[in-house]
C-alpha positions as CSV (number, residue, x, y, z in Angstrom):
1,X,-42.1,-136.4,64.6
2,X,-39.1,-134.7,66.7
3,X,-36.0,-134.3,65.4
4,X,-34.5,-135.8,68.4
5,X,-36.5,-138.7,68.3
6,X,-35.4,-139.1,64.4
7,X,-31.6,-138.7,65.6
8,X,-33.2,-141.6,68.5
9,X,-33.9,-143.9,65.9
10,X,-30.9,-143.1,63.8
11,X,-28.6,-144.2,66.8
12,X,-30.4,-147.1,66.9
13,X,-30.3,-148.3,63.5
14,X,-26.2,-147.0,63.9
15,X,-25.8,-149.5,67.0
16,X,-27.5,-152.0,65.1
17,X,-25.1,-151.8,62.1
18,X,-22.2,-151.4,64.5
19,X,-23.4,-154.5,66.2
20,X,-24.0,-156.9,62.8
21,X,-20.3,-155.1,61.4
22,X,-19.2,-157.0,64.6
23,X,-20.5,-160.3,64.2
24,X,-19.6,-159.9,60.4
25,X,-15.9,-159.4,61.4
26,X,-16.1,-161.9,64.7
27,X,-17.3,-164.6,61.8
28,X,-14.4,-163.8,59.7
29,X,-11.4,-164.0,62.1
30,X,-13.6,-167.4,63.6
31,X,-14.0,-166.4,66.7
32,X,-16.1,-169.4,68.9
33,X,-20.0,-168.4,69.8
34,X,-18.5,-168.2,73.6
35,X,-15.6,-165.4,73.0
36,X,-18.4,-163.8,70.8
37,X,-20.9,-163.4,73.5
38,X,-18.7,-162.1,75.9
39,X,-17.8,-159.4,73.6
40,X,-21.5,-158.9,72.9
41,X,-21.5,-158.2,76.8
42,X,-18.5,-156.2,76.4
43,X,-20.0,-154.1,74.4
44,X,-23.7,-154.3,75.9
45,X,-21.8,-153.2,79.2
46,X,-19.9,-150.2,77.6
47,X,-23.3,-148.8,75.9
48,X,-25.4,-149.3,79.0
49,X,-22.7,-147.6,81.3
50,X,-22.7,-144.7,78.8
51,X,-26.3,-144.0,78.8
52,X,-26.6,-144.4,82.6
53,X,-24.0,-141.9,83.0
54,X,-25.9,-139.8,80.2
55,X,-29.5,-140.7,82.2
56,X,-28.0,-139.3,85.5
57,X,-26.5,-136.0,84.1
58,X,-29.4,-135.0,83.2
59,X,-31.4,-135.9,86.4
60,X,-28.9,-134.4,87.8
61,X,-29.9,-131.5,85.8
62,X,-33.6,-131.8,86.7
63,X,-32.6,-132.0,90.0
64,X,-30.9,-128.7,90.0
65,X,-33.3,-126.8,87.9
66,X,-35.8,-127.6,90.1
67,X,-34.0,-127.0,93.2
68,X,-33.3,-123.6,91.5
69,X,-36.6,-122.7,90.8
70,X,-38.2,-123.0,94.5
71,X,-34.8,-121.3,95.8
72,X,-36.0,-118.5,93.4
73,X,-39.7,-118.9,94.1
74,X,-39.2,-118.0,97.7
75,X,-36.8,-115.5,97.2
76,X,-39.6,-114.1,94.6
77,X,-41.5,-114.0,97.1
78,X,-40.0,-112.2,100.1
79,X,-38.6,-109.2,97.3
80,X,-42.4,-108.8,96.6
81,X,-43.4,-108.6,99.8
82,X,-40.2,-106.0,100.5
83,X,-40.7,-104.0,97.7
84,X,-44.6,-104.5,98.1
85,X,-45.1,-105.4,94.3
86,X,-47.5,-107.8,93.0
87,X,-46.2,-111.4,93.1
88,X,-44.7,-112.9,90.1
89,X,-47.3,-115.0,87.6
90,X,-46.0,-118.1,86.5
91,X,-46.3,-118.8,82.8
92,X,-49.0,-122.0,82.4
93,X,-47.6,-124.7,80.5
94,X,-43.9,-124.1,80.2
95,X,-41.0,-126.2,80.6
96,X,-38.9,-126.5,83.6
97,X,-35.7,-124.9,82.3
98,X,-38.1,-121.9,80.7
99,X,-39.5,-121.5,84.4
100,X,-36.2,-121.4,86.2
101,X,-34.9,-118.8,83.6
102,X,-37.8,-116.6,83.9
103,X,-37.9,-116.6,87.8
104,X,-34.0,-116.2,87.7
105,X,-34.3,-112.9,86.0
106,X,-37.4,-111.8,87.6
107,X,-35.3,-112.4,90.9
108,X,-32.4,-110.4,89.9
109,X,-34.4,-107.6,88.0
110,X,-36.1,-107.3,92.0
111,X,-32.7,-107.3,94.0
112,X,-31.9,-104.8,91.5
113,X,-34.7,-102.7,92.7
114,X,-33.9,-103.4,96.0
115,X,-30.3,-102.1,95.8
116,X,-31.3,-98.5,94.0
117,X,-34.5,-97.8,96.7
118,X,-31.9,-98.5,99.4
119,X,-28.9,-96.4,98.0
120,X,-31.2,-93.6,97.1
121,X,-32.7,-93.6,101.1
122,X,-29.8,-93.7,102.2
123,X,-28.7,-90.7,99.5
124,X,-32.1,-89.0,100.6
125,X,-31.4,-89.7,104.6
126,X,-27.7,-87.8,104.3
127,X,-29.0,-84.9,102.2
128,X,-32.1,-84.5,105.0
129,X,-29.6,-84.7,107.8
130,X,-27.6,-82.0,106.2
131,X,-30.2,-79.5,105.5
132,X,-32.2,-80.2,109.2
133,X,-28.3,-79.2,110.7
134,X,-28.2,-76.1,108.6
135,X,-31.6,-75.1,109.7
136,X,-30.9,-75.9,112.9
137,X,-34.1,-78.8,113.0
138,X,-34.4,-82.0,114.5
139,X,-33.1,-85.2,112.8
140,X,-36.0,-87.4,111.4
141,X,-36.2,-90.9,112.8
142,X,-36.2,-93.4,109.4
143,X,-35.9,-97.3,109.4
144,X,-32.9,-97.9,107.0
145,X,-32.9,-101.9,107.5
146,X,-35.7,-101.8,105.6
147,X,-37.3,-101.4,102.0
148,X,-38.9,-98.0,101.3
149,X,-42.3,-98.3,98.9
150,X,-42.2,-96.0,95.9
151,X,-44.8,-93.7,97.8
152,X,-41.9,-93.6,100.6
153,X,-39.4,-92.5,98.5
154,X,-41.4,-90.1,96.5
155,X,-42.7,-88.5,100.1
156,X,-38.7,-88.3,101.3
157,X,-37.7,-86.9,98.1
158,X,-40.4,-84.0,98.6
159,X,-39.3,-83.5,101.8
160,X,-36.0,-83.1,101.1
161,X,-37.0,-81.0,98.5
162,X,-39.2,-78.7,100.7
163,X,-35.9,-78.6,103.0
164,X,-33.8,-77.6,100.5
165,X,-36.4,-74.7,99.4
166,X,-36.5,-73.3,102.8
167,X,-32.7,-73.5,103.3
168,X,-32.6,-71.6,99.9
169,X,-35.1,-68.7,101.2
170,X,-33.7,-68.6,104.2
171,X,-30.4,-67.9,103.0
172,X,-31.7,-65.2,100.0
173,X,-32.9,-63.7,103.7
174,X,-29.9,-63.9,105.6
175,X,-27.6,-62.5,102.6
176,X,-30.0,-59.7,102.6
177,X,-30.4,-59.2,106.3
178,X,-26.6,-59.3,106.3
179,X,-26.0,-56.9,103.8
180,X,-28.6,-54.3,105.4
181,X,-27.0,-54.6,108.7
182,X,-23.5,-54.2,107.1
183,X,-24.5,-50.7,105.5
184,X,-26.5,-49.4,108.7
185,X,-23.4,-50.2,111.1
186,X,-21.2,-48.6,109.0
187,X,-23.8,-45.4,108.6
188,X,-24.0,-45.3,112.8
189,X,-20.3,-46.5,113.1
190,X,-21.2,-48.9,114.8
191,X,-19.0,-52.1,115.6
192,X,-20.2,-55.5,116.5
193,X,-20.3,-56.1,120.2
194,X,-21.8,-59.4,120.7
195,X,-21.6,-62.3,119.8
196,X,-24.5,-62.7,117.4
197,X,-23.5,-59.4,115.5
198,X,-20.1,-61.2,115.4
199,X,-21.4,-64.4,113.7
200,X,-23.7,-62.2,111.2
201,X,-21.2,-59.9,110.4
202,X,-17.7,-61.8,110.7
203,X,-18.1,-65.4,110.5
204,X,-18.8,-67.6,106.5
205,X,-22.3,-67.5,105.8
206,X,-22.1,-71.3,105.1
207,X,-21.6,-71.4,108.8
208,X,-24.1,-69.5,110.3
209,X,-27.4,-71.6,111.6
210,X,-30.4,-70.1,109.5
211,X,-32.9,-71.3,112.4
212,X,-36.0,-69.4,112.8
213,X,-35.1,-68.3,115.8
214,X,-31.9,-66.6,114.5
215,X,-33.6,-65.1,111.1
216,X,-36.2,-63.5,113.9
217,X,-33.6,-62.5,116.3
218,X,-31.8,-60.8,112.3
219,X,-34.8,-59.1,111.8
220,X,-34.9,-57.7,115.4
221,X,-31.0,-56.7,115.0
222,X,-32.0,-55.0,111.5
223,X,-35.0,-53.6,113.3
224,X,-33.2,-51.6,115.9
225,X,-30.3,-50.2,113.6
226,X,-32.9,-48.8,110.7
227,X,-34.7,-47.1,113.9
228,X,-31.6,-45.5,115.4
229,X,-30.3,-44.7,111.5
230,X,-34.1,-43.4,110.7
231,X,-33.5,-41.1,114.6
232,X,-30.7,-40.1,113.2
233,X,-31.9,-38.8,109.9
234,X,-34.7,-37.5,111.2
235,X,-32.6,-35.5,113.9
236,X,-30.4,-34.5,110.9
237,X,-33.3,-33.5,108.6
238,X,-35.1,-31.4,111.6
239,X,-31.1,-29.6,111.8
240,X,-31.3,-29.0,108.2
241,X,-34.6,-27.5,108.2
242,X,-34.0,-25.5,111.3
243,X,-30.8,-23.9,109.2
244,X,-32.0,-23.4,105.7
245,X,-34.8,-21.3,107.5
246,X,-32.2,-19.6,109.6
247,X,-30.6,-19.2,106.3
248,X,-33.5,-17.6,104.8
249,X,-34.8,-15.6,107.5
250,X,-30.8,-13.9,108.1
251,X,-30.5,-13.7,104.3
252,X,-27.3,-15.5,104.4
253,X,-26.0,-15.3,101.2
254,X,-24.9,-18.6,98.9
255,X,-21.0,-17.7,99.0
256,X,-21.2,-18.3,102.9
257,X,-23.5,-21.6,102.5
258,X,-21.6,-23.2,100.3
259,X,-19.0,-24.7,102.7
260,X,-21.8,-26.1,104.6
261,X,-22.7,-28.1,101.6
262,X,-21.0,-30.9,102.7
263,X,-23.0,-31.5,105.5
264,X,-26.3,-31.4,103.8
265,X,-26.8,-34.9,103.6
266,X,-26.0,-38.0,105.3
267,X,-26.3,-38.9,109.2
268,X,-23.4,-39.8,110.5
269,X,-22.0,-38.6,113.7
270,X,-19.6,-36.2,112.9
271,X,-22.3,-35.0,110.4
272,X,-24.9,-34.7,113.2
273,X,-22.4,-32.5,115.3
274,X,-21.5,-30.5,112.7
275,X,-24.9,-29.8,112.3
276,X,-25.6,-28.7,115.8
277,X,-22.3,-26.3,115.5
278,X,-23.6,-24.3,112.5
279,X,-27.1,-24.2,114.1
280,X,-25.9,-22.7,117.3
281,X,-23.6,-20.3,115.4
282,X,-27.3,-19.5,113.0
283,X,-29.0,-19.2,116.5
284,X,-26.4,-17.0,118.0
285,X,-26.2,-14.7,114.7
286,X,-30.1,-14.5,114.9
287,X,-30.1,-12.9,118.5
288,X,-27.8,-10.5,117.4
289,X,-30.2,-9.3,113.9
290,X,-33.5,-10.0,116.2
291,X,-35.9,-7.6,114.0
292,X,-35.0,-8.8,110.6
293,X,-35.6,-12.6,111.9
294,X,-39.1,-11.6,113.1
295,X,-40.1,-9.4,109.9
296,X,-38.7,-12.9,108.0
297,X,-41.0,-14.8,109.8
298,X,-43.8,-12.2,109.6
299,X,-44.0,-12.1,105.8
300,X,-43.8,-16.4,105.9
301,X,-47.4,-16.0,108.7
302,X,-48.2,-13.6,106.1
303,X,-48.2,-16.4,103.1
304,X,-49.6,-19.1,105.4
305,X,-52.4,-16.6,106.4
306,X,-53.0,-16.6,102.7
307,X,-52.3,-20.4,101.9
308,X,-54.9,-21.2,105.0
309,X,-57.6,-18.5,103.9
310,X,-57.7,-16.8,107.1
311,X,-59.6,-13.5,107.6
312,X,-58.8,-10.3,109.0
313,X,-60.2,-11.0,112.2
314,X,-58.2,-14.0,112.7
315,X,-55.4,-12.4,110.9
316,X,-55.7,-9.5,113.3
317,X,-55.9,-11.8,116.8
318,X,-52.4,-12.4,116.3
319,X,-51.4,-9.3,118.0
320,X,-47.6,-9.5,118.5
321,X,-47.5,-9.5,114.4
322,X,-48.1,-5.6,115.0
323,X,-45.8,-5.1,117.9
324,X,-42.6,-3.1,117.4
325,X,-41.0,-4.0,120.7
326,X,-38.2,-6.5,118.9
327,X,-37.5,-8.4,122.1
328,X,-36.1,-12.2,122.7
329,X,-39.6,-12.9,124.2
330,X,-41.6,-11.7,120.8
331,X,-39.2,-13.9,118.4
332,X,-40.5,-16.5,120.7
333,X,-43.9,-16.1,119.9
334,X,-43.5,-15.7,116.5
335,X,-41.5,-18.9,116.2
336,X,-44.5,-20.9,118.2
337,X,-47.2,-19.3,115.9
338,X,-45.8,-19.9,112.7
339,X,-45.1,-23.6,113.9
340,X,-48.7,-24.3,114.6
341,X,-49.5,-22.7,111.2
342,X,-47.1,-24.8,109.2
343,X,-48.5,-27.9,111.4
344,X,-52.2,-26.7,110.8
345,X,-51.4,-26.6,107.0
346,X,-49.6,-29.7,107.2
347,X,-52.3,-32.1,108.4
348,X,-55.3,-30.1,106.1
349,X,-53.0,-29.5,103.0
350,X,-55.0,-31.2,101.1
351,X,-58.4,-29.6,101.6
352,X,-56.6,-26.5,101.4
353,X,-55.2,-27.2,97.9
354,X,-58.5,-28.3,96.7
355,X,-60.1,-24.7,98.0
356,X,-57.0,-23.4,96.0
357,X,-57.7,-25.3,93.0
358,X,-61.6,-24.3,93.5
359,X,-60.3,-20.8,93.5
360,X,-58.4,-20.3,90.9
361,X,-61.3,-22.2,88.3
362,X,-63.5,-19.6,89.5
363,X,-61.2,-17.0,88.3
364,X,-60.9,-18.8,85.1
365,X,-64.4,-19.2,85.2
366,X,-65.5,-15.5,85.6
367,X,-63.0,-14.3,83.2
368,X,-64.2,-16.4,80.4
369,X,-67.7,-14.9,81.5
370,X,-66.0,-11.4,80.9
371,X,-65.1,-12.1,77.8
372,X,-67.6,-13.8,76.9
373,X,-69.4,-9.8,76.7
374,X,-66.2,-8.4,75.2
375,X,-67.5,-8.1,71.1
376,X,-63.5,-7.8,70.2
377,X,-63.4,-11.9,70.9
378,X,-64.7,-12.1,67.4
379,X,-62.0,-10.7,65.8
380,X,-60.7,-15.2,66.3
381,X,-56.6,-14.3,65.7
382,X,-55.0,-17.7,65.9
383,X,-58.2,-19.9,66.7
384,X,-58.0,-18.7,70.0
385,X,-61.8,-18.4,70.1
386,X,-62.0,-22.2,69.5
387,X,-60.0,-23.0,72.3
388,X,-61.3,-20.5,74.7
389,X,-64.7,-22.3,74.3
390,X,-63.5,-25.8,74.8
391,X,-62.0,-24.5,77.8
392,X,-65.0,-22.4,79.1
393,X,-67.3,-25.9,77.9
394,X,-64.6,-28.2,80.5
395,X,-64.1,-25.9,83.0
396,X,-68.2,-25.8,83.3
397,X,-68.3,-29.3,84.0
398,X,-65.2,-29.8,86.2
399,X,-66.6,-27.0,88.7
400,X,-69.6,-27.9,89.8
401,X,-67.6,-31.9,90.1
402,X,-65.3,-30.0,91.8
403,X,-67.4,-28.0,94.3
404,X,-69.6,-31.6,95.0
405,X,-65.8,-33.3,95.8
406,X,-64.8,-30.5,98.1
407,X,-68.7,-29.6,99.8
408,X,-67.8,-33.9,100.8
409,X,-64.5,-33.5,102.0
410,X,-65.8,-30.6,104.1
411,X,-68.5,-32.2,105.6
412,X,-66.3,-34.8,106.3
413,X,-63.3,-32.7,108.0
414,X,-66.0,-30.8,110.4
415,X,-67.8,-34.3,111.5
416,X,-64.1,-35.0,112.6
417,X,-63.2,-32.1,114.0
418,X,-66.7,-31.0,115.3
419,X,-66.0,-27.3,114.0
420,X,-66.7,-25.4,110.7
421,X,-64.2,-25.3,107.8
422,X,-64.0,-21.4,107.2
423,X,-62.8,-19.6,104.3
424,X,-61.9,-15.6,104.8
425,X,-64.4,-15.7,107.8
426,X,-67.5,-17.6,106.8
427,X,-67.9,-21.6,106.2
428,X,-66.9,-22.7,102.9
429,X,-69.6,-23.7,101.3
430,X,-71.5,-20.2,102.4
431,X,-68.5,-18.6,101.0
432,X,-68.9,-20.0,97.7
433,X,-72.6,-19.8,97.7
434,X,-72.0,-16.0,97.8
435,X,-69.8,-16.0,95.0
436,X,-72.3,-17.3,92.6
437,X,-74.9,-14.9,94.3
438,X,-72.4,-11.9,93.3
439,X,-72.0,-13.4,90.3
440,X,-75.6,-13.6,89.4
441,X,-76.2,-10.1,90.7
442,X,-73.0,-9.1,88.7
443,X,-74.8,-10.3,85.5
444,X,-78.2,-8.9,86.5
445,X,-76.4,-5.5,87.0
446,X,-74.6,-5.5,83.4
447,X,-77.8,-6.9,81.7
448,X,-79.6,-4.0,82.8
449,X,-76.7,-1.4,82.1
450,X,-76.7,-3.0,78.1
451,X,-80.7,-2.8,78.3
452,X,-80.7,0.9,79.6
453,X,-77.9,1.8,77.2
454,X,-79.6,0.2,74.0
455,X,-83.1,1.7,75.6
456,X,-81.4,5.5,75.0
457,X,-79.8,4.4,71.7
458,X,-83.2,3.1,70.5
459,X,-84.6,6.2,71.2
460,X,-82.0,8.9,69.5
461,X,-82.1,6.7,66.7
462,X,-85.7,7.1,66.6
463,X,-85.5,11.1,67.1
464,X,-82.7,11.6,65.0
465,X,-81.7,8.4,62.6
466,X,-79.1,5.7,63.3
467,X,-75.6,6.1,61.6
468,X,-73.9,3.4,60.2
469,X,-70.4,2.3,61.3
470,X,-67.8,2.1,58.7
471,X,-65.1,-0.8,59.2
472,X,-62.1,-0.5,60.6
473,X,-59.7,-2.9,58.1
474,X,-61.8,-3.6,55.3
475,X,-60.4,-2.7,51.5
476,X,-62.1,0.6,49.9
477,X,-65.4,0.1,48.4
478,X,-65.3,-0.1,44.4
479,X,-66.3,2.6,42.8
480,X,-70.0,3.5,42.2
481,X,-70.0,2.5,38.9
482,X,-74.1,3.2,38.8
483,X,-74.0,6.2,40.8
484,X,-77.0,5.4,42.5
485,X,-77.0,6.3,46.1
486,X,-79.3,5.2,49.0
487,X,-80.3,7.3,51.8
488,X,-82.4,5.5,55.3
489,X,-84.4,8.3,56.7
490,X,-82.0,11.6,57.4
491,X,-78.6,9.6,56.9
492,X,-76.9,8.8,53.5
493,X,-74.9,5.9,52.5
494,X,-73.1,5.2,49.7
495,X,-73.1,1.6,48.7
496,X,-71.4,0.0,45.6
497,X,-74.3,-2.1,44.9
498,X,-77.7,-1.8,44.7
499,X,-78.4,-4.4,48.3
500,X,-80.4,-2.9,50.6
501,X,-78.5,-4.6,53.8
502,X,-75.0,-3.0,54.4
503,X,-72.9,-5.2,57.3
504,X,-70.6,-3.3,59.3
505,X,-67.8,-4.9,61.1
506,X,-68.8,-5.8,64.8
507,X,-72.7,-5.6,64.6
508,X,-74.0,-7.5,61.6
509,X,-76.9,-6.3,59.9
510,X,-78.0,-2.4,60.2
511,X,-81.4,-2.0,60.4
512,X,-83.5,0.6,59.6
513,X,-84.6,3.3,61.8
514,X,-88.9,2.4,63.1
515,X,-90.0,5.7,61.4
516,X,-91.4,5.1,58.2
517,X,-90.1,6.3,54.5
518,X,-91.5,8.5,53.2
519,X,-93.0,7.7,49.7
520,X,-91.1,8.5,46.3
521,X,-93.7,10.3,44.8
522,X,-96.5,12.3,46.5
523,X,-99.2,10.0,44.9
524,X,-98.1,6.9,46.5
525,X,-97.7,6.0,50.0
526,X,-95.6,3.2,51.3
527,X,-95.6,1.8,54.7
528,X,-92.5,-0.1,55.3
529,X,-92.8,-3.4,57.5
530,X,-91.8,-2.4,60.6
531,X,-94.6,0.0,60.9
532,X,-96.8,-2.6,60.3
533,X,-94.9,-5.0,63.1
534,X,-94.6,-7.6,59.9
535,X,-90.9,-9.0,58.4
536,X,-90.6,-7.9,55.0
537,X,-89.6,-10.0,52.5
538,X,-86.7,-9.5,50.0
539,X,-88.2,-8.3,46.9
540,X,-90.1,-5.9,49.0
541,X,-86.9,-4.6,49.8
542,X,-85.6,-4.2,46.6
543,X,-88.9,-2.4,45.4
544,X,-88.6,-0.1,48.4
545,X,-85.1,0.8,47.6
546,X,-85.7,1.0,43.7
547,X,-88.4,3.4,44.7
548,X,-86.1,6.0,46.6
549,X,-83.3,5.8,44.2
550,X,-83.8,8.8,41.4
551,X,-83.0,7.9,37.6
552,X,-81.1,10.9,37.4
553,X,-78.8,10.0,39.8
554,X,-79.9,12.5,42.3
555,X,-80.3,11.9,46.0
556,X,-84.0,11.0,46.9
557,X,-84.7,12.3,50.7
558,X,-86.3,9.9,52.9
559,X,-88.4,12.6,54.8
560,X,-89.4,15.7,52.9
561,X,-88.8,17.6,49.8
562,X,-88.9,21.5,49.7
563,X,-92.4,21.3,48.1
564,X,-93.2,18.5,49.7
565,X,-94.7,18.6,53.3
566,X,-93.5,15.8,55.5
567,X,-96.0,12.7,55.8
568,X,-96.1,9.6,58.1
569,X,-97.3,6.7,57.4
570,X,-97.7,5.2,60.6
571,X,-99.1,6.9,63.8
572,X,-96.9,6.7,67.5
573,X,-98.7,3.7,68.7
574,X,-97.3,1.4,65.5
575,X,-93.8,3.3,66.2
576,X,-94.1,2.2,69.6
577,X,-95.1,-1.3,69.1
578,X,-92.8,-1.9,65.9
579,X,-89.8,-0.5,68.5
580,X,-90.2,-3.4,71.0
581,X,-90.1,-5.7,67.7
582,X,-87.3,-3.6,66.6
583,X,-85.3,-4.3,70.1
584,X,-85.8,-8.3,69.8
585,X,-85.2,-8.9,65.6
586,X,-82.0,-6.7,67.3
587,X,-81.0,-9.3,69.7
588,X,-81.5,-12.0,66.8
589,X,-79.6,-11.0,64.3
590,X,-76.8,-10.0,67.1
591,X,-76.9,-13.9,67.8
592,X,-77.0,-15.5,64.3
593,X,-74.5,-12.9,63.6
594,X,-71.9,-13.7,66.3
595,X,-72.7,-17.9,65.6
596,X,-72.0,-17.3,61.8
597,X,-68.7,-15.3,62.5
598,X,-67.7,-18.5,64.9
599,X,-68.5,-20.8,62.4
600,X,-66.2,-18.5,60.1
601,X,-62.9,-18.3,61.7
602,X,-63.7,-22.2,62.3
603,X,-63.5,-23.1,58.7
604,X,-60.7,-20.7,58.0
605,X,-58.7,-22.1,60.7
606,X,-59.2,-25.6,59.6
């Protein structure tokens, strides 16, 4: 049960006892049954009026709750279909007062909503209006009676924004346009004159329109004051040039240039004229010193001849370079030919420094072939032999890189010319062709020379015995402390210990002469291995040499004794053939020689 209907029957059961305390106190004062029902109506008149006045409060209340809640249903309504929002859901089974409450703050929660979309279009529709005056645009046509959508508001707010973007860049181009005019009117000394220059130059920048139209017509502006600034300094940089060659060509010395300093840069007009006054007082001074101007400009044709490879046939069709009739006319001609050169160089400067660069690697390149045959590179002071053999192992395989690169850029340069590329006379890649053909012939030549030469040392060796050579920088020997003494066929050596091989300084091993020794004893015969074309081994060495060394301390002779008549033991076909074995062990030994000397100064380096 409800408390209210337990409080309904408590003021029931209250009436009831008010009513029987009544009749209690009406039967005590005696009042007749008559008086006593018309006090009952008294007091059934007073209730009933009470409730009926209580009864139609609250339909009065019912009344207006209800009334309420259709006001707020329609109103519901039309703010949905404003804001274009779902429509409200009523709550099933819930009590009037519940309902009207609920729509009641739905309703203002909506014209809440209402009031910010429309306060931030109309924010959004000032800011647009703003930005499309400053950028000079057309205003944009927006219903402001009614509601805008989320998606409406998010699409003005990102116009706006784009607006505001392009009014930002427009501006970072206009301060910058601005500025650049500024500086180049004030480098030509140039004051505004129209207008427009007027409103760019004088006027707020907050005030000026930044339309398309007027950024393009800045640029324009900007345009043609860099090209008259970049006439001018190109006008002042063609007076410069023309007087520091003046300069150079009259020998002018610094104490008279110096005041001219000040003119050396920059482009403004009274720097342009006082430009054009020292050049006509140069031009003036170099009509009156004529024949040192041309022999000036006759060494520079001299260096471009160089710079440009030209031969002596096209050095020599230049004929006023040889004329000694200094005239006005002359000058003239030298001036013209030494502009084309500098032009001609100019435009192929870079084929000519890659002929340059080819040239001086060949250079490099044959003179690491020169002393590559030079036997004092061995002597390795400083590790330099390392390094020159890194280079000389680059420098092979940048050449031939670099000749590919160049025999391209040549090809290239005479399909667009439609003439040959030459060098001193002949086409490049003929001219370099015939460098490695000199080379190779150069090598040939020197190859033959060193054959020749050891073909005639072979041979007096063989007629009269080879002699040793004694180093240069090497410590004494230690003393003989055997006394034994070794002597190869007519020449004798001293050696401080009983080896057979003795290493002189620059040619490694010495080897014995092709004619045989002559046995120690008259019994005995020994052929030696080179008669027999075969390599001896080392112990036959050391029984060889054991043999010709005397117990008594005495000098054995390889050849003949007094008493002795001279014997060979091999006949002059085996000396022949054992000499052409001779020549190539030669050329061995010469090679593992000069690799283990490399290998050498490599470890003591490291």
């Amino acid at each position: 049960m409800r408390r209210s209907e337990v409080l309904a029957d408590e003021s029931i059961v209250c009436l009831q006892k008010a009513l029987t305390h009544l009749r209690e106190i009406w039967e005590l004062i005696g009042i007749p049954e008559e008086q006593r029902l018309q006090r009952t109506e008294v007091v059934k008149k007073h209730i009933k009026d009470l409730l009926d006045r209580m009864i139609a409060e609250e339909e009065s209340l019912r009344e207006r709750l209800l009334k309420s809640i259709s006001i707020c249903q329609k109103e519901l309504s039309t703010l949905c279909t404003e804001l274009q929002v779902k429509p409200f859901q009523e709550e099933k089974e819930t009590t009037v007062l519940q309902l009207e409450k609920d729509l009641r703050t739905q309703v203002e929660l909506m014209r809440k909503q209402k009031k910010e979309r429309k306060q931030e279009l109309k924010l959004l529709q000032e800011q647009d209006q703003e930005l499309r005056e400053i950028l000079c645009m057309p205003p944009c046509d927006v219903d402001s009676t009614s509601v805008p959508t989320l998606e409406e508001l998010n699409l003005f707010r990102q116009r706006v924004a784009s607006l505001r973007e392009t009014k930002e860049s427009r501006h970072k181009q206009f301060v910058s346009i601005k500025r650049q005019i500024i500086l180049c009117m004030e480098e030509l000394e140039h004051t505004p004159d129209t207008s427009f220059e007027k409103d760019v130059v004088c006027e707020d920048e907050s005030a000026f329109c930044l339309s398309l139209e007027n950024i393009a017509t800045l640029q324009k502006l900007l345009k043609q004051l860099e090209m008259k600034k970049s006439q001018n300094e190109a006008e002042c940089e063609g007076l410069r040039a023309q007087i520091r060659e003046l300069w150079d060509r009259l020998q002018i010395p610094e104490e008279e240039r110096e005041p001219v300093a000040a003119i050396m840069t920059g482009s403004k007009n009274k720097i342009r004229n006082a430009l054009k006054l020292e050049l006509d007082r140069l031009e003036e001074l170099k009509m009156q010193n004529i024949k040192q101007v041309i022999e000036t400009i006759r060494v520079e044709l001299a260096q471009f001849w160089d710079q440009c490879f030209y031969s002596q046939e096209q050095r020599r069709a230049f004929a006023p370079y040889y004329s000694e009739d200094y005239t006005e006319n002359l000058l003239q001609l030298h001036d013209a030919e030494i502009t084309r050169l500098r032009n001609y160089y100019d435009v192929h400067k870079e084929l000519f420094e890659g002929v340059q660069k080819w040239e001086q690697s060949w250079k490099l390149f044959l003179e690491f072939e020169r002393k590559a045959s030079d036997p004092s590179r061995f002597t390795n002071r400083g590790g330099n032999l390392l390094k020159e053999e890194k280079e000389r192992a680059k420098l092979q395989k940048t050449l031939p890189k670099l000749e590919e690169e160049l025999k391209a850029q040549v090809e290239q340069w005479e399909q667009e010319h439609s003439t040959a590329f030459v060098v001193n006379g002949q086409k490049f890649m003929e001219y370099v062709t015939e460098q490695w053909e000199l080379h190779r012939l150069e090598k040939e030549r020197a190859k033959q020379e060193r054959q020749l030469k050891n073909k005639r040392q072979t041979e007096t060796e063989m007629l009269y015995g080879s002699t040793p050579r004694t180093p240069n920088k090497r410590p004494a020997p230690a003393s003989n402390k055997s006394g034994k003494v070794r002597k190869m066929n007519t020449t004798t050596m001293s050696s401080a210990t009983p080896n057979n091989s003795i290493r002189p300084v620059f040619g490694g091993s010495v080897y014995r002469s092709p004619m045989s020794r002559l046995p120690p004893s008259g019994s005995k015969s020994v052929v030696t291995s080179l008669c027999s074309g075969k390599k001896t081994t080392r112990a036959a060495q050391l029984r060889a040499n054991k043999e010709n060394l005397d117990l008594d301390g005495s000098i054995l002779s390889g050849g003949y004794s007094g008493s002795t008549p001279l014997q060979h033991s091999c006949s002059i076909k085996s000396v022949a053939s054992t000499y052409s074995e001779f020549s190539r062990e030669l050329s061995k030994a010469s090679r593992a020689d000069a690799t283990s000397r490399i290998l050498n100064s490599t470890n003591i380096q490291s």
